[in-house]
C-alpha positions as CSV (number, residue, x, y, z in Angstrom):
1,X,74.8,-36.8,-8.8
2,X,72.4,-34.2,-8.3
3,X,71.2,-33.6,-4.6
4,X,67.6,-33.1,-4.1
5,X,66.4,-30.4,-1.9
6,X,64.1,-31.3,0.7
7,X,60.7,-29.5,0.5
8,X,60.7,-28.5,4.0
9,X,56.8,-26.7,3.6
10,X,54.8,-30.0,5.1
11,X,57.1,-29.8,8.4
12,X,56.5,-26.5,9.0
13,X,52.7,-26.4,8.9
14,X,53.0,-29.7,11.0
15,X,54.8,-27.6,13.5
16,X,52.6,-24.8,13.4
17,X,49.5,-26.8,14.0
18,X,51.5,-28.9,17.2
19,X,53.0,-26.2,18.7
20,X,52.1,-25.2,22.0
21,X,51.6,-21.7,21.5
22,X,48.9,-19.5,19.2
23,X,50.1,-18.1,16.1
24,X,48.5,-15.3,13.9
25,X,50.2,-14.2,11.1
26,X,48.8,-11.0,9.1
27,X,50.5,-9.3,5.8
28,X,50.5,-5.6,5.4
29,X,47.1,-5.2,4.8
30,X,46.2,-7.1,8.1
31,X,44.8,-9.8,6.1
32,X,45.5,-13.1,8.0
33,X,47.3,-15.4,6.3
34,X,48.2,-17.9,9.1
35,X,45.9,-19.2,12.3
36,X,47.5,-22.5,13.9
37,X,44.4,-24.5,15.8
38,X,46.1,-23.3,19.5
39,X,45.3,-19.5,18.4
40,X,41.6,-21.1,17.6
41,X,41.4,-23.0,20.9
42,X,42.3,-19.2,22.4
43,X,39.7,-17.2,20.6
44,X,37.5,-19.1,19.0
45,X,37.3,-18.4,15.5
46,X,38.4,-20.4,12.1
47,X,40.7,-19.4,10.2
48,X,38.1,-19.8,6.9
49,X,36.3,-16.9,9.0
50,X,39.3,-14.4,9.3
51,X,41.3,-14.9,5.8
52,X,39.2,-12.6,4.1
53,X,38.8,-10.4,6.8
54,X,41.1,-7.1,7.6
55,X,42.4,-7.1,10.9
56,X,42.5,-3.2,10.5
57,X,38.5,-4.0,10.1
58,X,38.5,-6.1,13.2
59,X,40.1,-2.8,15.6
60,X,38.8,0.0,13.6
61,X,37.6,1.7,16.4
62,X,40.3,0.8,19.2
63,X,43.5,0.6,17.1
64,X,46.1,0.5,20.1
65,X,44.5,-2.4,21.4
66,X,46.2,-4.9,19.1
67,X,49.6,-5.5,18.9
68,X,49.8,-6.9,15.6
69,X,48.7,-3.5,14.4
70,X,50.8,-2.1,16.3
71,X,53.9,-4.1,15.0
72,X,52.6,-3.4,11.2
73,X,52.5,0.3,11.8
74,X,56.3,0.6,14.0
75,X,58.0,-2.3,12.0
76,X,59.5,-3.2,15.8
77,X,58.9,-6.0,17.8
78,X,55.9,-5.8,21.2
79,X,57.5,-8.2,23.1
80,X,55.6,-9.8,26.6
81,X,52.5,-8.0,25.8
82,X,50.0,-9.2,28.6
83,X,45.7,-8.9,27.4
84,X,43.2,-9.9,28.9
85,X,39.9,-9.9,27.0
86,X,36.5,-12.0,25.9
87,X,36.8,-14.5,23.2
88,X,34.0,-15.4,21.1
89,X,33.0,-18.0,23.4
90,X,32.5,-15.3,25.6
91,X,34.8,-16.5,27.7
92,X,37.3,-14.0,29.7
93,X,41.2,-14.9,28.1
94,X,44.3,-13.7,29.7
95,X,47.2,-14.1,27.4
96,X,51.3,-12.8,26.9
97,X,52.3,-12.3,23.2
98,X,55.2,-11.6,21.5
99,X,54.4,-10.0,18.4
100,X,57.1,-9.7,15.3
101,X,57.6,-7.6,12.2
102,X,58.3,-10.1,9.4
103,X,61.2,-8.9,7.4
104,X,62.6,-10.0,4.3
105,X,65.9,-8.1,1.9
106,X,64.7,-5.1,4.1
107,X,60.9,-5.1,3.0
108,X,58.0,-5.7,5.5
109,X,55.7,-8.7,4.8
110,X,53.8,-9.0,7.9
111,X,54.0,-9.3,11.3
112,X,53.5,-12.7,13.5
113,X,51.8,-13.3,16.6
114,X,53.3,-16.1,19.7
115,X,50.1,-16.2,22.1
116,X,50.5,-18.1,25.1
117,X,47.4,-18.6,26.8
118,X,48.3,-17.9,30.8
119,X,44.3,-18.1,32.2
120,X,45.2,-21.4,34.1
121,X,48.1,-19.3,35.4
122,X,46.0,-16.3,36.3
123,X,42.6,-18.2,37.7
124,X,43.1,-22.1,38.4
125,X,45.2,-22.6,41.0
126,X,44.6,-20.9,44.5
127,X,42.6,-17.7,43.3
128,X,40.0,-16.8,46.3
129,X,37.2,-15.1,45.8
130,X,36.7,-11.2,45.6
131,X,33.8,-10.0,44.0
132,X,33.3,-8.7,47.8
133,X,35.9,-7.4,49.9
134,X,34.5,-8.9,53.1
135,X,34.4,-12.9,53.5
136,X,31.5,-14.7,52.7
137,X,29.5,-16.2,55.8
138,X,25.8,-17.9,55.5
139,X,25.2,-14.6,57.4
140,X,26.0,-12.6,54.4
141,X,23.8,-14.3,51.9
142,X,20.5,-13.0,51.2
143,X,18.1,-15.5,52.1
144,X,14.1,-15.0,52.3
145,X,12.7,-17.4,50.4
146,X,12.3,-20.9,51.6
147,X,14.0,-22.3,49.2
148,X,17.3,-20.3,49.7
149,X,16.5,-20.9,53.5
150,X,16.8,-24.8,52.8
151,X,20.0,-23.9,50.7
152,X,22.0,-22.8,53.8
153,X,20.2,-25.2,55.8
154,X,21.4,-28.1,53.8
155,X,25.2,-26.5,53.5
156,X,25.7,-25.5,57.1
157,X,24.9,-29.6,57.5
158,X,27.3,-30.0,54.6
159,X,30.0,-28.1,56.2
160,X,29.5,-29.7,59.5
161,X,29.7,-33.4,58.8
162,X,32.4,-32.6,56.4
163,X,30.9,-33.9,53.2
164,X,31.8,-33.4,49.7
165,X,29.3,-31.2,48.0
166,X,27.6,-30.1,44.9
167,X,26.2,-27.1,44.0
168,X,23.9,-27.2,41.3
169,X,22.3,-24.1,39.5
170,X,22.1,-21.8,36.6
171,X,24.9,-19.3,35.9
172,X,24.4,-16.0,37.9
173,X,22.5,-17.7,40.6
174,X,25.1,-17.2,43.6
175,X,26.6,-20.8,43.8
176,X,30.5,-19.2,44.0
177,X,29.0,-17.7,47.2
178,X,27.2,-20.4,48.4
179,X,30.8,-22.6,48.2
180,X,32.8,-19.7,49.9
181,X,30.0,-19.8,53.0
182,X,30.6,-23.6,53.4
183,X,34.1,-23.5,53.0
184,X,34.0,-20.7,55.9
185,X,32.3,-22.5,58.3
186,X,34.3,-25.6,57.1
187,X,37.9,-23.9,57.8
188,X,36.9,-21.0,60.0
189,X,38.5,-18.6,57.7
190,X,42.0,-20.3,58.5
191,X,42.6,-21.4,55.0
192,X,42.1,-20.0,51.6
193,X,39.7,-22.1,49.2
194,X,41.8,-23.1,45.9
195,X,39.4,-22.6,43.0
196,X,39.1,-25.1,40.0
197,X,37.5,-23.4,37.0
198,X,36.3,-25.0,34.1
199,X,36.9,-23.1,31.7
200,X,41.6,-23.3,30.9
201,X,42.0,-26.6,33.2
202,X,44.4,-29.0,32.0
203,X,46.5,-32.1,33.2
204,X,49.3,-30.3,34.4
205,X,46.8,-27.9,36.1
206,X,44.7,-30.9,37.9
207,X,48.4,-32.4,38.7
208,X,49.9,-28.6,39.9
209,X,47.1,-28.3,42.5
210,X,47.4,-32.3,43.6
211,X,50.7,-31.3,44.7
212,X,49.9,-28.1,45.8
213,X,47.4,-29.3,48.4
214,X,50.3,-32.2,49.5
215,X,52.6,-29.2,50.6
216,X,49.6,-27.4,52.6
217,X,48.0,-30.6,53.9
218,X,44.3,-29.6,53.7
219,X,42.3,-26.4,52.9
220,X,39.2,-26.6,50.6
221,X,39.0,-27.1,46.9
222,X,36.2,-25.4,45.5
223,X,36.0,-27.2,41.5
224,X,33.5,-24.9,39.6
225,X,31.8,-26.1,36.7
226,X,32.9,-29.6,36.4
227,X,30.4,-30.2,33.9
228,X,32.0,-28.0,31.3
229,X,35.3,-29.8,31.3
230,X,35.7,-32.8,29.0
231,X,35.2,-36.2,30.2
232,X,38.7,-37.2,29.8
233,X,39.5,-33.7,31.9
234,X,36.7,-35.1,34.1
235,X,38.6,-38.6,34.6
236,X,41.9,-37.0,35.3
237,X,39.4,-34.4,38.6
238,X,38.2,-38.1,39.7
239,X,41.3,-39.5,40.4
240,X,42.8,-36.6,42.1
241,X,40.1,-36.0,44.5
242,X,39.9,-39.8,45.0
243,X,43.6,-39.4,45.6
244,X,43.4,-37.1,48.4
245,X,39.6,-38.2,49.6
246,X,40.9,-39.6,52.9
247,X,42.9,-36.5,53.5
248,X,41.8,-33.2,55.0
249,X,41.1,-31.4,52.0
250,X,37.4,-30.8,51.9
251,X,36.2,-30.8,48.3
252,X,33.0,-28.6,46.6
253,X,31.8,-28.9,42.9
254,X,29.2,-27.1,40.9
255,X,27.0,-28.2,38.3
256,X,24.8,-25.6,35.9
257,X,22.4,-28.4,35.2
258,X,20.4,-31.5,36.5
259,X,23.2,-33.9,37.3
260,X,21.2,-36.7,36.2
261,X,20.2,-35.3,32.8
262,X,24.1,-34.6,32.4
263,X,25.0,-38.0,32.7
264,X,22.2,-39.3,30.4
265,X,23.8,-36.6,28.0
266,X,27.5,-38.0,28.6
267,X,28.4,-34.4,29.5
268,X,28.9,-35.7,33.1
269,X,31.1,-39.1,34.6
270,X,28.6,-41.0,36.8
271,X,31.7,-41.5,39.0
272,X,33.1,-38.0,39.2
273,X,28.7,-37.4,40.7
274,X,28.9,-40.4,42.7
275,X,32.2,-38.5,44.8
276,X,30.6,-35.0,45.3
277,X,26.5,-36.4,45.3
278,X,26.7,-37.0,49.1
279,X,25.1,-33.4,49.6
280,X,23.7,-32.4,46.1
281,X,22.4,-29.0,47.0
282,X,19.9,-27.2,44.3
283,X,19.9,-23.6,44.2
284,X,17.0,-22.4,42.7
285,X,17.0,-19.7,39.5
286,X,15.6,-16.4,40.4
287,X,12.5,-16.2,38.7
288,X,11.1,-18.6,41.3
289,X,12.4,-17.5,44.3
290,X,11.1,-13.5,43.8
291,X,10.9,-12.7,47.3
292,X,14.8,-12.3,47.4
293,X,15.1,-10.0,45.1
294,X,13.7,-6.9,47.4
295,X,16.1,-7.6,50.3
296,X,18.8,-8.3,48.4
297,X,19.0,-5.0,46.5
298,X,18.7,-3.3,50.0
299,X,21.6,-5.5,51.3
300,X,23.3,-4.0,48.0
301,X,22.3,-0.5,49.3
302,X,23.7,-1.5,52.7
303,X,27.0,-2.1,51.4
304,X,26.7,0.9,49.1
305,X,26.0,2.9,52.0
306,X,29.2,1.9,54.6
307,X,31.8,1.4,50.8
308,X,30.8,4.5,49.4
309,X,29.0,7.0,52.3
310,X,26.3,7.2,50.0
311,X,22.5,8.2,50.7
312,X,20.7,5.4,48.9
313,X,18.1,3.0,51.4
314,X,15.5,1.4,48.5
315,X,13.6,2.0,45.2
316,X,10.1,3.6,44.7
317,X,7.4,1.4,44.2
318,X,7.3,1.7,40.4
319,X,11.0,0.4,40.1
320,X,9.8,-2.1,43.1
321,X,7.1,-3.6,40.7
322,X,9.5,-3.4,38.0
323,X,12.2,-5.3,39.7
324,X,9.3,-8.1,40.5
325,X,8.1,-8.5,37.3
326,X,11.0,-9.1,35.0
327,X,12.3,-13.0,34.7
328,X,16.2,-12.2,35.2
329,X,17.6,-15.3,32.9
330,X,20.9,-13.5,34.6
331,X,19.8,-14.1,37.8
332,X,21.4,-12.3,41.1
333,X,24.4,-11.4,38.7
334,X,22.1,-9.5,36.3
335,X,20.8,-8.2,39.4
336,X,24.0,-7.4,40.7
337,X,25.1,-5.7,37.2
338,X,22.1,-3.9,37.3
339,X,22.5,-2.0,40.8
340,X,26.2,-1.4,39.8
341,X,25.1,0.1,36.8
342,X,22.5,2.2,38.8
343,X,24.6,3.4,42.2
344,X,27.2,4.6,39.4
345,X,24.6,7.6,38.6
346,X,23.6,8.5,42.4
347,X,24.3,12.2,44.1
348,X,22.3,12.5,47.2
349,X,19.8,10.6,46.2
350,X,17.6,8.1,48.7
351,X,15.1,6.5,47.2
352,X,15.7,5.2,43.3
353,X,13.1,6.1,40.6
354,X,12.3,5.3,37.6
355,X,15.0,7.9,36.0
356,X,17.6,6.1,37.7
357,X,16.9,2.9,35.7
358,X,19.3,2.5,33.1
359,X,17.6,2.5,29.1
360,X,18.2,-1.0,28.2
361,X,16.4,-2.3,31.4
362,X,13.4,0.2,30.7
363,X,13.2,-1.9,27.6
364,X,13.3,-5.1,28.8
365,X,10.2,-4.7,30.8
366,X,8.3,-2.7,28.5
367,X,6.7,-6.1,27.8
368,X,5.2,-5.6,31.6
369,X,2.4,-3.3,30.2
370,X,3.4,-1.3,33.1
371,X,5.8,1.7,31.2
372,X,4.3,4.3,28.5
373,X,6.0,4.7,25.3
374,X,7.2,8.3,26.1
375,X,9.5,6.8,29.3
376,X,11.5,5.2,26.7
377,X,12.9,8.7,25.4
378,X,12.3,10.9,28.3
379,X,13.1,11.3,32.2
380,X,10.2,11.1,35.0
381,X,10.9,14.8,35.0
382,X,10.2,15.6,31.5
383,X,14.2,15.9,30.4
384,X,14.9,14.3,27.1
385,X,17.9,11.6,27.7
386,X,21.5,12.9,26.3
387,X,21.8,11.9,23.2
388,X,25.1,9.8,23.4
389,X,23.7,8.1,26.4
390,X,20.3,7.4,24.7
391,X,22.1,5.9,21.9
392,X,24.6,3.7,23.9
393,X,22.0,2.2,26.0
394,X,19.6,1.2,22.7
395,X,22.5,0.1,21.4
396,X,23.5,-2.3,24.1
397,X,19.5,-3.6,24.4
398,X,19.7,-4.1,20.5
399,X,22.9,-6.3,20.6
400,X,22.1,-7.9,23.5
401,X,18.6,-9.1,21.9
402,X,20.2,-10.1,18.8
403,X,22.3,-12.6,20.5
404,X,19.8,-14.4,22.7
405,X,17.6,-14.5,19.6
406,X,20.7,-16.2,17.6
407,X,21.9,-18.7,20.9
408,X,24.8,-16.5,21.5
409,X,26.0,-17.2,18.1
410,X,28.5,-13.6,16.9
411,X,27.9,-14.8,12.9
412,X,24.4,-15.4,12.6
413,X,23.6,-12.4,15.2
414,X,26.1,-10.5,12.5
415,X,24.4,-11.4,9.6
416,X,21.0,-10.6,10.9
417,X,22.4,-7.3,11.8
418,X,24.1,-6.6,8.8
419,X,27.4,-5.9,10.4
420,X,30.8,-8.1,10.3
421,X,31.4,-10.9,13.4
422,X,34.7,-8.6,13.8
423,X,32.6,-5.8,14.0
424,X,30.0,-6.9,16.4
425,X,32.7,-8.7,18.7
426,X,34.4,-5.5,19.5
427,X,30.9,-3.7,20.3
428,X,29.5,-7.0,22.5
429,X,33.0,-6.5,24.4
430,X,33.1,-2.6,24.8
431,X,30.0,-3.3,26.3
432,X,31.2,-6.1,28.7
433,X,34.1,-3.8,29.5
434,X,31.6,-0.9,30.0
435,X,29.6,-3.3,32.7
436,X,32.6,-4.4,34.5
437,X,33.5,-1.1,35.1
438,X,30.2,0.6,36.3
């Protein structure tokens, strides 16, 4: 009797799609031909998107940057191959790959990708913060307005009483510093502050910092974002910080939203508020708190200043009126970016003019009335820009404006621009890599 040979086929994509790690398989041509849903959970795209898409398309300008490539071109395996980069969620991924020639009767087929997504690893668990070198005290945040005065009003009382707070805000608008001021005057700087974020949480996650803050009995847990984790993620946050509630582990949570608009959305547990709502503290965007904005940059300058031993004490009074004028959806991180991006170009220079503004903020406040057409091409002094830096700059406003008018989405901001997503993605994170390093 003839035995029957098992089609083997539907357990093998079963595995692919269950397996815990991402897997991107490309032929010769870079074409992909296999994208398992863990590789989507990673970066974001569908696999309908990339199969008739060249990966040699995708890293035409920055070849060495992907290891697949790299593997198709060297026929040898790129084995624990750390990246770190922005998905197209724009969300900042930090992964270790092992990437494999596919070889069959001595002929190349492919090569295969094993991405194992390590953010939690890198970001969740006990990761202060250090966007400044010095710790953050109510001292060091800017606060003029009356509304930011409130702010550290309300958290100092927070931090005295001991109550569980939440933060709520708009991205950019300082609540990470607002959290590392409380959990200051909470601990006295005798403990670091474990960080939660949203965005890579799981169970086991949630469960390694449970027993993490059993072995250091106390300390502050700082759980950004809460509203961007599902609700089941959200169930499993409730129980562990009802689990250690009556212990000496102070907890903080922020919210980008009106808490109670989040809850009528189901983006929020009414439980999970009820635990942090004893001090809800708003933090106001910005645009309506204007008078910080002036003080702030010359607290920037400050720390420019004693960091750097450069010259720089404040801006002209064009670049003031400038400054006051524009909305900044980015809020003290555009801000932020913005002076960066600025104190990269300083000599000897004091006082910053109108030169020293980089292009793509020019033309974000052309809309002001208050800038002539010729400042877009041309220096206060008369010099034409440089060329390449001309063209970056435009380029950066151009993207940038293509996006917000598409809701951040990379294939309909694509289409409209008559470029691929591939192509656009790698430009939108040159750019981010650019800014980071200014």
């Amino acid at each position: 009797m003839k035995q029957l040979k098992l089609d083997l086929s539907p357990f093998y994509k079963f595995a692919s799609e269950h397996v815990a790690v991402g897997l991107h398989a490309v032929d010769t041509k870079g074409k992909t031909i296999l994208y398992n849903k863990k590789m989507k959970d990673i970066e974001g795209f569908d696999f309908e998107e990339l199969a008739d898409r060249s990966l040699l398309e995708m890293f035409r300008f920055d070849q060495e940057e992907s290891t697949l490539l790299k593997v198709l071109q060297s026929g040898s395996a790129v084995l624990n191959s750390k990246q770190t980069y922005w998905n197209r969620k724009g969300q900042e991924i930090t992964t270790i790959n092992d990437t494999y020639p596919v070889i069959e009767n001595g002929e190349l087929l492919g090569a295969i990708e094993l991405a194992r997504d390590v953010t939690t690893l890198e970001k969740v668990v006990y990761q202060p913060l250090k966007k400044y070198e010095e710790p953050i005290t109510f001292k060091s945040i800017t606060a003029v307005s009356a509304s930011m005065k409130k702010v550290i009003a309300t958290a100092e009382k927070a931090a005295s009483a001991q109550l569980p707070v939440l933060l709520v805000g708009e991205s950019g608008t300082g609540k990470e510093l607002v959290a590392e001021a409380i959990h200051r005057a909470h601990a006295n700087g005798s403990q670091e502050m474990a960080i939660l974020f949203s965005h890579g949480t799981t169970v086991e996650s949630v469960e390694q910092m449970s027993e993490e803050m059993k072995k250091r009995r106390g300390g502050t847990v700082y759980c950004e974002r809460i509203d961007m984790l599902t609700l089941s993620m959200q169930s499993k946050l409730l129980d562990m910080v009802k689990e250690h509630s009556g212990s000496d582990t102070y907890f903080i949570a922020s919210v980008g939203e009106d808490p109670v608009e989040l809850i009528s959305g189901q983006k929020l547990l009414k439980d999970l508020y009820y635990f942090f709502s004893a001090m809800a503290i708003p933090i106001q965007p910005l645009r309506r708190r204007k008078e910080d904005i002036i003080p702030f940059v010359l607290d920037y300058f400050s720390r420019h200043r004693m960091k750097f031993g450069s010259m720089v004490r404040n801006v002209d009074d064009q670049v003031e009126s400038l400054l006051l004028s524009y909305d900044w959806p980015g809020n003290l991180k555009e801000l932020e970016l913005l002076l960066d991006e600025i104190t990269s170009l300083l000599t000897t220079e004091e006082i910053v003019g109108f030169d020293l503004l980089p292009y793509h903020f020019k033309l974000k406040t052309k809309k002001t009335g208050s800038l002539k057409p010729e400042d877009f091409i041309v220096h206060s002094n008369k010099e034409l820009l440089p060329l390449e830096e001309y063209l970056f700059e435009a380029e950066m406003y151009y993207l940038q404006k293509a996006m917000d008018l598409h809701n951040d989405n990379v294939t309909k901001a694509a289409a409209a621009l008559g470029m691929s997503r591939q192509n656009l993605q790698y430009r939108l994170r040159k750019i981010k890599k650019n800014e980071g390093q200014t």
